[in-house]
VEXDREN-2710 file (C-alpha; in Angstrom, 1 decimal):
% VEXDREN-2710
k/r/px/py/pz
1/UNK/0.0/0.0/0.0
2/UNK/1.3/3.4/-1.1
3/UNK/1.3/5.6/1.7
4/UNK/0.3/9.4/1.5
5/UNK/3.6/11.1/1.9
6/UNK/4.6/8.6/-0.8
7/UNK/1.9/9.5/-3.1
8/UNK/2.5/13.2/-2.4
9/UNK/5.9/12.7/-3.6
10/UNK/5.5/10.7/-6.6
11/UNK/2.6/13.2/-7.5
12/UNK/5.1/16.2/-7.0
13/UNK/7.9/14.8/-9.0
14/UNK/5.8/13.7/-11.9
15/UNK/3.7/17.4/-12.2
16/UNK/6.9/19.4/-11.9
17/UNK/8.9/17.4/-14.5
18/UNK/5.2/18.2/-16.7
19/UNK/5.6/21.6/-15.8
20/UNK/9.6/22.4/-16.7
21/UNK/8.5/22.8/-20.4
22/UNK/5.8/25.5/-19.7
23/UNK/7.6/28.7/-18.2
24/UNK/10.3/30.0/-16.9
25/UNK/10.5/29.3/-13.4
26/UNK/13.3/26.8/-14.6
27/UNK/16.8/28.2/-14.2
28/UNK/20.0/26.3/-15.3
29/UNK/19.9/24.1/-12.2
30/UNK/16.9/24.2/-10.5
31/UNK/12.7/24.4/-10.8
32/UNK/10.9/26.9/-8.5
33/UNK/7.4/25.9/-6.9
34/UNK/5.4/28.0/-4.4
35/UNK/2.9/26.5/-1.1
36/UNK/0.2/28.9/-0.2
37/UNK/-0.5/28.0/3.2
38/UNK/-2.1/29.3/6.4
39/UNK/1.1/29.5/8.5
40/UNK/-0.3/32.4/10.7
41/UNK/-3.9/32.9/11.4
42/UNK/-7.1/30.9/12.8
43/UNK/-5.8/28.4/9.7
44/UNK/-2.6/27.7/10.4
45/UNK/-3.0/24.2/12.9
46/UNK/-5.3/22.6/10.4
47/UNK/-2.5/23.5/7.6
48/UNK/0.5/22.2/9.4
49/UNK/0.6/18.6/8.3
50/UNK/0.4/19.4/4.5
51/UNK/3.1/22.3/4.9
52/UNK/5.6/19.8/6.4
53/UNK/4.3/17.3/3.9
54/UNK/5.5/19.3/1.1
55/UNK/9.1/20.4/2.6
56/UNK/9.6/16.9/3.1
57/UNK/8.6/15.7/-0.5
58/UNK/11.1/18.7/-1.7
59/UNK/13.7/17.2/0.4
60/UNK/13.2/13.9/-0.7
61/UNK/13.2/14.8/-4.3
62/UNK/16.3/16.9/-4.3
63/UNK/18.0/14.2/-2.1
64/UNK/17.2/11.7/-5.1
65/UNK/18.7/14.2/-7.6
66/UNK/15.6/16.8/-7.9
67/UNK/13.1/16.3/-11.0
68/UNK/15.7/16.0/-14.6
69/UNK/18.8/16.7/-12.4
70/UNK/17.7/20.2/-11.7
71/UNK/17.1/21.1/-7.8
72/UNK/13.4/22.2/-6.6
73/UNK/13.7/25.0/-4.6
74/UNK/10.1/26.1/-2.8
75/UNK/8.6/29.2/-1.9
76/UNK/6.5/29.1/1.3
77/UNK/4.4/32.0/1.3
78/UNK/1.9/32.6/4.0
79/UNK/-2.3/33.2/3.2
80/UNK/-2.6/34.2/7.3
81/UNK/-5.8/32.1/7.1
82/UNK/-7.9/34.6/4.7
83/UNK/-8.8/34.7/1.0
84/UNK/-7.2/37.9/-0.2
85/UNK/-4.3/36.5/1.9
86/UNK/-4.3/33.6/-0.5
87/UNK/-5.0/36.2/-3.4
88/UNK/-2.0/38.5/-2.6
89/UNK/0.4/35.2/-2.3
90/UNK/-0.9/33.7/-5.5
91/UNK/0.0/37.2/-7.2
92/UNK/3.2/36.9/-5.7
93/UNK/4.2/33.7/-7.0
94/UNK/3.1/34.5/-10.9
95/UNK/5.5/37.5/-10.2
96/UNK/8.4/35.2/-8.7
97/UNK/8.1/33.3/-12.2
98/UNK/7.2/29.8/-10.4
99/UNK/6.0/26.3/-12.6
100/UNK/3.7/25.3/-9.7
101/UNK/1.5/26.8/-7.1
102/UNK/0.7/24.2/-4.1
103/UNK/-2.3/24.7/-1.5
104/UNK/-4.5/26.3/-0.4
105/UNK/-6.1/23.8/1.6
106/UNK/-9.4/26.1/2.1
107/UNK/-11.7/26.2/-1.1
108/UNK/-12.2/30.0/0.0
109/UNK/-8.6/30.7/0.2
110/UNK/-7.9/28.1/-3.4
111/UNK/-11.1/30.1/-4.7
112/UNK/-9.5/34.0/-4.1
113/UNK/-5.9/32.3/-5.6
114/UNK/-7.5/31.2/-8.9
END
């Protein structure tokens, strides 16, 4: 049986190498991804576990070699556990030139992102 973290991983690894063709978040030696998260805020217990899920699935993937030999580097940025939070970190990572947004777990706070 796969286990989540597992499946988190093997899900990460297979949309970022689908994603290094489509921008250019990719420099010469690594891919750029963002996590919109609740870190602060009324949110930010119920968002924990995914946030530490996703550091360790980077780790893991860069300590296998990253995704086509090219490091993932992640940028955490922080929704503090509202919608236009969400919307102003979402606008942040289009402007940091990233290949893939993770979170928000909250379909208010995915909804204001989109």
């Amino acid at each position: 049986m796969i286990t989540y973290s597992r499946f988190l991983i093997e899900v990460l690894a297979v949309s970022l190498c689908a994603l290094l063709s489509c921008g250019n978040a990719v420099a010469d030696d690594t891919v750029k991804v963002a996590s919109i998260y609740a870190l602060t805020g009324v949110a930010a217990n119920a968002t924990g576990t995914s946030v530490r899920g996703i550091r360790a699935a980077i780790r893991d993937i860069n300590s296998r070699g990253g995704v086509l030999g090219k490091k993932v580097e992640l940028l955490e940025l922080d929704n503090h556990s509202t919608p236009i939070g969400s919307k102003v970190a979402a606008d942040q990572a289009v402007r940091a030139d990233v290949v893939a947004i993770l979170g928000a777990s909250w379909s208010s706070h995915s909804l204001a992102a989109a």
